[in-house]
GUSELO-894659 format. One record per residue (C-alpha): x, z, y; residue in three letters. Coordinates in steps of 0.25 Angstrom, whole numbers, plus 5000, padded with zeros to 4 digits. Layout:
<rs>
XZYALA;...
</rs>
This chain:
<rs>
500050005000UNK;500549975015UNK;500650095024UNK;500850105038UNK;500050215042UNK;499950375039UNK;498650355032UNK;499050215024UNK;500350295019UNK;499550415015UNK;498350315008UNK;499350245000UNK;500050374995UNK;498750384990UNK;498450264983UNK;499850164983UNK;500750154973UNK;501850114984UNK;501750115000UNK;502250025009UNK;502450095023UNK;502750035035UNK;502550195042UNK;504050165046UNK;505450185039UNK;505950295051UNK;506250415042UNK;505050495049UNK;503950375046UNK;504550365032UNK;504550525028UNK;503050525034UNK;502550385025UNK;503150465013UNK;502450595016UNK;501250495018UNK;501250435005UNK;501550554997UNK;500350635003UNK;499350514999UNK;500050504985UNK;499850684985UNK;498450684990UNK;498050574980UNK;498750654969UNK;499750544965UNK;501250564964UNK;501850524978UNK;503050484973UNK;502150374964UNK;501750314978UNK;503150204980UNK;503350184997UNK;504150065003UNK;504450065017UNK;503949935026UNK;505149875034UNK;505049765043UNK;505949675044UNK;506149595057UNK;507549505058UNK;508049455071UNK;509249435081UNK;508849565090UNK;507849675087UNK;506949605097UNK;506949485089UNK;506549565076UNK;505649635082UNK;504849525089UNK;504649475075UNK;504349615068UNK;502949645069UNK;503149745080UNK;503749825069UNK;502649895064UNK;502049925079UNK;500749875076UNK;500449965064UNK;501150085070UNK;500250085080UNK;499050035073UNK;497850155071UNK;498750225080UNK;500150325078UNK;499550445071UNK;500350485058UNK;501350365063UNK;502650445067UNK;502750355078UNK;503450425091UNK;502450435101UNK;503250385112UNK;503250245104UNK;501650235103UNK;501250175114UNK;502250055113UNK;501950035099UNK;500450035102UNK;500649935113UNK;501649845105UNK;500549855093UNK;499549795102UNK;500249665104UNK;500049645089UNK;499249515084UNK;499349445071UNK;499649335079UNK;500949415079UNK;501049495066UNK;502349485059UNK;502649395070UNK;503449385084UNK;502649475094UNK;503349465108UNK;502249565113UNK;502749675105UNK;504249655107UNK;503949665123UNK;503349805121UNK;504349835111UNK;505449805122UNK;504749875133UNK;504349985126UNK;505550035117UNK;504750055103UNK;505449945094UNK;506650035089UNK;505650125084UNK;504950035077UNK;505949945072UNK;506550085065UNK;505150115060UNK;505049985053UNK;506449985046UNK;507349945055UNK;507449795052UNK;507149715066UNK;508049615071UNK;509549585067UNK;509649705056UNK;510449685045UNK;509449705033UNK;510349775024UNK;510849895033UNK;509249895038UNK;508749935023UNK;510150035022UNK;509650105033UNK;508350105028UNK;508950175015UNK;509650285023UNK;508250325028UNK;507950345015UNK;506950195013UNK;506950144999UNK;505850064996UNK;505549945008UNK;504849845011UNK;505249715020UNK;504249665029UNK;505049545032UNK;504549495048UNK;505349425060UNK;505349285065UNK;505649225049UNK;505049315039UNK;505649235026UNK;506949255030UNK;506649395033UNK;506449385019UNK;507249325014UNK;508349415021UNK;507849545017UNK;507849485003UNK;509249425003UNK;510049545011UNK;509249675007UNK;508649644994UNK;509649554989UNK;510749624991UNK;510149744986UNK;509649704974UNK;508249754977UNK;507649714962UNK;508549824956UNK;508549954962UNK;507050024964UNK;507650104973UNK;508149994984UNK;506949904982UNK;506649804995UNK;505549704994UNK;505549605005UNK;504349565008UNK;503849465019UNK;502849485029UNK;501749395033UNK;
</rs>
């Protein structure tokens, strides 16, 4: 089950097998999803560690940080901000600009450039903080140090959601320089799945 909110990680503690959350990969957003999921799985009188969580990163190449970013979704403003910020561990000094840049979403521009949100992104200050939330993985990152210090935060399990201005050679990337090179077929603990987004 995907899982962005409180509620939806708590709900599929209750009823998943395995959770994909996009809460965030900060260490904070990361503890709080597992404490979600294990509280569903409890109330529901399953064994939480039965319920499996990968964490949602986005990946967003390009020659700046802007660049990335114009192509990145707004990096998960839109659903941080959606049904508003309770139970969403975002600093309350950020809301406000990542409610304005959520408004400038369409899906005219889902997944795709969004000039709109890049201009309140600048103006506003907010897009550090959401490119950490989201894993890190906006504009000229080298993918293999990006999931390294993924791992020393303690992430395991991810999932690519392969964006920017050519999502198949996001792919095709993500597939040749972080699974590829660690041999992500043989070692349950290192798992990666690309996977494109639409």
């Amino acid at each position: 089950m995907s899982a962005h909110g409180a509620r939806a990680l708590e709900l599929a503690g209750r009823v998943a097998d395995g959770v994909l959350s996009g809460y965030g990969v900060l260490p904070e957003t990361r503890a709080r999803a597992t404490e979600l999921v294990r509280k569903g799985a409890i109330d529901a009188g399953r064994d939480p560690e039965s319920v499996e969580i990968w964490d949602v990163v986005v990946v967003s190449p390009g020659q700046t940080v802007e660049e990335g970013f114009l192509h990145s979704g707004m990096a998960g403003a839109f659903m941080l901000a959606r049904h508003g910020f309770t139970g969403k561990l975002v600093p309350p000094e950020l809301q406000a600009a990542i409610r304005e840049m959520a408004a400038t979403y369409s899906l005219d521009t889902h997944s795709r450039a969004n000039e709109a949100s890049l201009e309140v992104a600048r103006r506003t200050g907010c897009m550090e903080y959401l490119i950490e939330r989201i894993g890190g993985m906006i504009g000229p990152v080298d993918l293999t140090q990006g999931v390294q210090k993924l791992e020393q935060r303690g992430v395991r399990n991810l999932l690519f959601v392969g964006i920017g201005q050519d999502k198949r050679k996001v792919i095709q990337t993500l597939a040749k320089d972080v699974v590829g090179r660690r041999g992500g077929s043989g070692r349950s603990h290192e798992r990666s799945a690309p996977m494109p987004s639409s």
